[in-house]
N, C-alpha and C positions, 0 to 999 in steps of 0.2 A: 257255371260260375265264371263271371270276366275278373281276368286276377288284372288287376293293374301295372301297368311299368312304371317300376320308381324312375326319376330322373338322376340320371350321370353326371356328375361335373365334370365339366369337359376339361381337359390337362392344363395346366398355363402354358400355353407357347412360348418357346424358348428365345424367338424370335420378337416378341411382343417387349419379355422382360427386357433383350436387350436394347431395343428401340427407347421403353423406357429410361432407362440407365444414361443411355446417350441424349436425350433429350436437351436440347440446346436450350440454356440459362433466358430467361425469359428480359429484356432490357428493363434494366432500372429508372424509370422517370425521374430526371433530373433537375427540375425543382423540390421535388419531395425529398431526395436525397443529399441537395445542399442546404437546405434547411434542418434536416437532422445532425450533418456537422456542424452545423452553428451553434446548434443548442446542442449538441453533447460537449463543445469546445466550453461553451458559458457553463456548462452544469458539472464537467471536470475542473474547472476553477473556482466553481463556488463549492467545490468540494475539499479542493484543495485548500480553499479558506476556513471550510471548518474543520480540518483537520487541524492544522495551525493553532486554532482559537481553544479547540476543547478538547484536543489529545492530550495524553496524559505518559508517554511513552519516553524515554530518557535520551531518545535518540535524533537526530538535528529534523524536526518536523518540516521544514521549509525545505531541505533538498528530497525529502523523500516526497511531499505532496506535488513538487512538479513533475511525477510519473504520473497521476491522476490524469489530467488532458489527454494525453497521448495514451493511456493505457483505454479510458472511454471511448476515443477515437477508433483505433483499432479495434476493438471488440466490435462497435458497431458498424465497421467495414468490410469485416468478416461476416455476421451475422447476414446482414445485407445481400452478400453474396452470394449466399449456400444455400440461403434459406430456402430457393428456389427447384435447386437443383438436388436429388437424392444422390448424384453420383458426384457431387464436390462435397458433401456432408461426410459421406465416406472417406473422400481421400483428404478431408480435415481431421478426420481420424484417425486415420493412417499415417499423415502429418505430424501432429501431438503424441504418436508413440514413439516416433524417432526423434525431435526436438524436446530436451527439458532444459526445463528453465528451471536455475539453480541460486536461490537469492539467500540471503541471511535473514529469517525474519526472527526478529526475536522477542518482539513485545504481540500478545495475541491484538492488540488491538490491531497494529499494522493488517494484521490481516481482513480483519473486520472493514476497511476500509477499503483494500482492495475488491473483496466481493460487493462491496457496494459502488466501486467504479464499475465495475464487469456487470455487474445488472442494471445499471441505469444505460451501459452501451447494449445488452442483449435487450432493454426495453424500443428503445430509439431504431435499433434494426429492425427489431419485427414490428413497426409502424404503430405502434404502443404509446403514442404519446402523452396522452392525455393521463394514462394510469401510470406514467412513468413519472414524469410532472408531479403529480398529486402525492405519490408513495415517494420521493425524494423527498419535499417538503415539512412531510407527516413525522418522517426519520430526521429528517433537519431536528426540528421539532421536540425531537425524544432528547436527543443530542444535547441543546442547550439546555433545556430542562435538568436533565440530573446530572448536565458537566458542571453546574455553579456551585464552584467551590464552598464550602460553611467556612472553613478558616482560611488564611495566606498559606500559601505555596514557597514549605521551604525555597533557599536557593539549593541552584544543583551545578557542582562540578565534574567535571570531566577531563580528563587525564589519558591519553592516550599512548603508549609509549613503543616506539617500532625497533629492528633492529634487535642484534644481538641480545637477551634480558640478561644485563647485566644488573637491574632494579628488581629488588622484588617488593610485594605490598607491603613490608611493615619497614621499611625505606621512606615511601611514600608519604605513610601515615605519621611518620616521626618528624619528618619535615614539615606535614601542614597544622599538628597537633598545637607548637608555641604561637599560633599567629591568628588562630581560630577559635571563634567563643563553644561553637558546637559542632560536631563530626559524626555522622552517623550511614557507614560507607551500604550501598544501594542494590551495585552489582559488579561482579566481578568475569571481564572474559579475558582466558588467556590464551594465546596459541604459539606456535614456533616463533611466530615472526612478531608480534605485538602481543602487547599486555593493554588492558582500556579498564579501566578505573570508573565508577559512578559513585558520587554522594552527597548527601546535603549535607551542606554545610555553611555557615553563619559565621560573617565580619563584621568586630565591632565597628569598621570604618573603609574607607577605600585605602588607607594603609595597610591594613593586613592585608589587606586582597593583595596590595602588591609587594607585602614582604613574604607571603607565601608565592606567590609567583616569583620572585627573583629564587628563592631559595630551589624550588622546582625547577631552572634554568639553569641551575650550580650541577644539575646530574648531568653526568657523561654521556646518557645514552639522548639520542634526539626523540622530541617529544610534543605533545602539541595540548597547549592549555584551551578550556573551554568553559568560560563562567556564567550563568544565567540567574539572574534577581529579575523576578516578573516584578515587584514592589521597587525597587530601586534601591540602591545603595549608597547612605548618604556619607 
């Protein structure tokens, strides 16, 4: 009887793994990748346009969408990087445990928009153009569709108040309550240092606006007004 010899695998050489690891980053062609900053620059500012257009978040949309570019940028220059390399993939891991980033986000949409800057730059790094392209569009797409409003867009004020709280909200509300046809307060954040106020609210005229405003100016503590009528206010 011939018994057969199984075959052994032979051990990974430990020498092998580390040559791998060390493996020098392969160069990045340099037409292909000033073209993908081009269009991730255009594709984070047409992001940032529909942020603007069809968010629905209470907070100043025009300072926060100009993080879009730069945040697409970056992702897709890191992606670009690493992508090559297993031992820079690692130590961008090792990286993001010691680095956090600590932002205030408070409307969930904000974040929805973030992940979709961070995947149109993880598209654009891994040479994904074409389904990157197309899947932004598609999402555009979704966006305008079920952002169009069926009725007007109260107005919305905003009320910020820093410094010592010497104000508290029924302060507030007592002073903009004789000058305003409707009030219906939105959201409320308070902390040690600032009080910030949200809510729509409806003038019969650009006088109330500004006698509610003067009377808001009458408070001790400094503060900073912020009025938005997407319809106008006649």
């Amino acid at each position: 009887m011939i018994s057969q010899a199984t075959p052994q695998s032979t051990p990974l050489d430990k020498q092998t793994l580390t040559d791998y690891l060390r493996q020098a980053i392969s160069d990045i062609p340099l037409p292909p990748f000033v073209l993908d900053l081009i269009l991730c620059a255009v594709f984070g500012y047409l992001l940032g346009r529909l942020y603007i257009r069809c968010g629905r978040t209470l907070s100043n949309r025009r300072e926060f969408a100009r993080n879009f570019p730069m945040l697409v940028l970056t992702t897709m220059l890191v992606i670009s990087i690493v992508k090559s390399s297993l031992a820079l993939s690692l130590g961008l891991v090792g990286a993001l445990s010691i680095v956090r980033f600590r932002s205030a986000i408070k409307e969930p949409e904000e974040l929805t928009y973030l992940f979709l800057a961070i995947a149109v730059g993880l598209g654009f790094g891994g040479n994904q153009r074409v389904i990157t392209i197309c899947a932004f569009f598609v999402i555009a797409a979704i966006i305008l569709i079920s952002s169009r409003p069926a009725n007007k867009e109260p107005p919305t004020l905003h009320v910020t108040i820093t410094g010592p709280q010497s104000t508290d909200l029924d302060s507030i509300l007592s002073l903009l309550r004789p000058h305003c046809t409707d009030l219906h307060l939105l959201r409320l954040d308070e902390t040690h240092e600032s009080l910030e106020v949200a809510m729509h609210i409806s003038f019969g005229s650009v006088g109330g606006l500004n006698a509610a405003r003067k009377a808001l100016r009458d408070m001790s503590s400094p503060l900073t007004v912020s009025f938005l009528d997407t319809q106008g206010l006649g």
